[in-house]
C-alpha positions as CSV (number, residue, x, y, z in Angstrom):
1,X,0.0,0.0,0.0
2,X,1.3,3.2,-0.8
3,X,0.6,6.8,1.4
4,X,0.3,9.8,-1.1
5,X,2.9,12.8,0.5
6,X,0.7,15.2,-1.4
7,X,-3.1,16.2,-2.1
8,X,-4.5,14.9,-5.4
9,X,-8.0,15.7,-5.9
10,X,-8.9,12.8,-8.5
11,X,-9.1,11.9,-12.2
12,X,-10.2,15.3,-13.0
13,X,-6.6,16.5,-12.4
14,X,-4.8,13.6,-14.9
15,X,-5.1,13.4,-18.4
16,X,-3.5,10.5,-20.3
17,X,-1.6,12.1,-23.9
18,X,-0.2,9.1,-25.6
19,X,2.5,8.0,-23.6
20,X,2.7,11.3,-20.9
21,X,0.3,12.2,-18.4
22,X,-0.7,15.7,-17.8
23,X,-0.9,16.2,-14.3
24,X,-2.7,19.5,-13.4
25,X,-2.2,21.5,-10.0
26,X,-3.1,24.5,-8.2
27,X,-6.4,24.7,-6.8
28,X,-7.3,20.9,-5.8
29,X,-4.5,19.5,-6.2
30,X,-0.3,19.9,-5.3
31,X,2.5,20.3,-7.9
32,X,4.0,17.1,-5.8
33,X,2.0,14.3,-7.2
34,X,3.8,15.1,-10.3
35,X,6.3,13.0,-9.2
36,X,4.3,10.2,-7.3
37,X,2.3,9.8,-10.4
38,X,5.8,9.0,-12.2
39,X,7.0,6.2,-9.7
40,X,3.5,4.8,-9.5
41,X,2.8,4.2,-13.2
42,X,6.6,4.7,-14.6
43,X,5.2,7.6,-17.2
44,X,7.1,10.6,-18.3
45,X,4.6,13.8,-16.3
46,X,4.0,16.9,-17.8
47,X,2.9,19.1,-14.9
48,X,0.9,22.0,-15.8
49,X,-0.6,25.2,-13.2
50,X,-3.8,26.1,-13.4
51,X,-4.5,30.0,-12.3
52,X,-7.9,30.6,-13.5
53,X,-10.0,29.4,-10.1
54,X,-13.0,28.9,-12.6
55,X,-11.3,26.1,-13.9
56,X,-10.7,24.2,-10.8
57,X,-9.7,20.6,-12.8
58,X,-7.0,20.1,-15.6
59,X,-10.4,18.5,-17.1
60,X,-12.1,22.0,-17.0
61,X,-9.3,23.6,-19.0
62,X,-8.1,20.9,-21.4
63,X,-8.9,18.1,-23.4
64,X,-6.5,15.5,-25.3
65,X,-8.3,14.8,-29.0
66,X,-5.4,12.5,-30.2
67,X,-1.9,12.1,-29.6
68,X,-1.1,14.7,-31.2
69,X,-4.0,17.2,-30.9
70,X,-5.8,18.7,-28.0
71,X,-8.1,21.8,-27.2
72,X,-7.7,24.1,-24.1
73,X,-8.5,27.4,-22.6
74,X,-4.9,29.2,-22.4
75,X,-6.1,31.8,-19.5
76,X,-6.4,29.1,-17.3
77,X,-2.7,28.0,-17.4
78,X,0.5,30.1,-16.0
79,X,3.3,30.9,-18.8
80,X,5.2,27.9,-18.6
81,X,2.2,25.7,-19.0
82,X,1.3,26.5,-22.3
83,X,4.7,26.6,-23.5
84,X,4.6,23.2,-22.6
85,X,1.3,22.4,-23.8
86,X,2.6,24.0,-27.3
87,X,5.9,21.5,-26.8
88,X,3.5,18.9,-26.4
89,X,1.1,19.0,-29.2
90,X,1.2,19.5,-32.5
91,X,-1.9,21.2,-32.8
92,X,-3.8,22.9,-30.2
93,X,-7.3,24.4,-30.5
94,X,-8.3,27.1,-28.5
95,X,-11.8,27.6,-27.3
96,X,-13.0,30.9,-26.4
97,X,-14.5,32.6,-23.4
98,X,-18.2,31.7,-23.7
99,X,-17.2,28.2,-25.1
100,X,-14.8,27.3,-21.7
101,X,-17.4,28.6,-19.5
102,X,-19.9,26.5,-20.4
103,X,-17.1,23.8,-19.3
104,X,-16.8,22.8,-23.3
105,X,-13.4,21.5,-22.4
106,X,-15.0,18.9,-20.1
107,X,-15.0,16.5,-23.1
108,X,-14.7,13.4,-24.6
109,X,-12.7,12.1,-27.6
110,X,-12.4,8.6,-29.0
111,X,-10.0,10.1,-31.7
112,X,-12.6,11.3,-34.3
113,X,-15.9,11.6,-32.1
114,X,-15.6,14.8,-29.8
115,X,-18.6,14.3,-26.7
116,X,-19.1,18.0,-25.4
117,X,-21.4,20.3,-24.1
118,X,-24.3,21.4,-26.8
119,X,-23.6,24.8,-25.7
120,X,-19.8,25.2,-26.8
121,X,-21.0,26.2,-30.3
122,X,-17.7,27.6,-31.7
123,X,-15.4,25.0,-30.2
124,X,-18.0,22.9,-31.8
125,X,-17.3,24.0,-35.7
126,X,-13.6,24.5,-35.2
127,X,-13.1,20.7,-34.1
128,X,-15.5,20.1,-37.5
129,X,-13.3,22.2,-39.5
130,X,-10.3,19.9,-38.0
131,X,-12.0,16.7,-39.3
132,X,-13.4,15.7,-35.7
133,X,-16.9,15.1,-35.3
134,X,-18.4,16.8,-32.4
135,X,-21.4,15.3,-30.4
136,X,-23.2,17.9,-28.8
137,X,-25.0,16.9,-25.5
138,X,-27.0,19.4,-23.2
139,X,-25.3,19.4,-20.2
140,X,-26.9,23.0,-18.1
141,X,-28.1,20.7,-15.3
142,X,-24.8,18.9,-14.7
143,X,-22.7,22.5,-15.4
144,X,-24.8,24.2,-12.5
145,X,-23.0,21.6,-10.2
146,X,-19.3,22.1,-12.3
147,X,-19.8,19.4,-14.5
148,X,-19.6,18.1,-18.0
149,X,-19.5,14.9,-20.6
150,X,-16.0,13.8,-18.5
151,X,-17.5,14.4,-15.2
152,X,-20.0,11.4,-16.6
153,X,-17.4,8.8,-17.3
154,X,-15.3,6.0,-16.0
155,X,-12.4,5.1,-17.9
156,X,-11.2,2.0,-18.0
157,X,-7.6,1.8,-18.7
């Protein structure tokens, strides 16, 4: 049994990216697990700050599309984060004000399919112009408690 030395708030702070995890921090949970998360599952961690307390979750502020694509909201990350997100991807989408505050980055993707809230309209045609196709659910109930499509599912890994 392992005993975390640091706060990590859950799922909502880790996103898988190929072979790295994305490890956010700054509101719910510490910079620290960056480096637990490496010894537990022996992958490279890309730790990124979140500074926008709207966006509470790495989840809230970012979502992986493919290996080599993701979508995120660059106010909600320091400097150094999204120089690192930029180092990361290939290609990153940026959704606007009204799209991340309907928590539009709270998605899924499967690769193609893109599961997001109905309401995040322009992140909507700009993942279509990229060739994804989006899947717009209505989510207001669920976003009134902070949620989103992610908040609604388990992976299984």
């Amino acid at each position: 049994m392992r005993t975390p030395g640091h706060v990590h708030e859950g799922e909502g702070d880790i996103l898988l990216a190929g072979d790295t995890l994305l490890a956010g921090h700054g509101f719910r949970s510490d910079q620290g697990v960056a480096a637990e998360l490496t010894d537990l599952f022996g992958l490279p961690v890309l730790s990124l700050r979140l500074v926008d307390p709207r966006f509470y979750h790495l989840d809230t502020a970012l979502c992986v599309l493919d290996a080599d694509t993701a979508m995120y909201y660059p106010a909600a990350f320091d400097d150094a984060g999204r120089a690192a997100l930029a180092d990361r991807f290939t290609e990153l989408i940026e959704a606007k004000d009204e799209d991340a505050e309907v928590l539009g980055l709270n998605a899924v993707s499967d690769g193609r399919h893109v599961v997001l809230p109905a309401q995040a309209t322009s992140l909507a045609a700009q993942l279509r112009e990229r060739g994804f196709e989006p899947v717009g659910v209505d989510m207001s109930e669920l976003l009134k408690g902070g949620g989103g499509p992610k908040c609604c599912t388990l992976e299984l890994r």
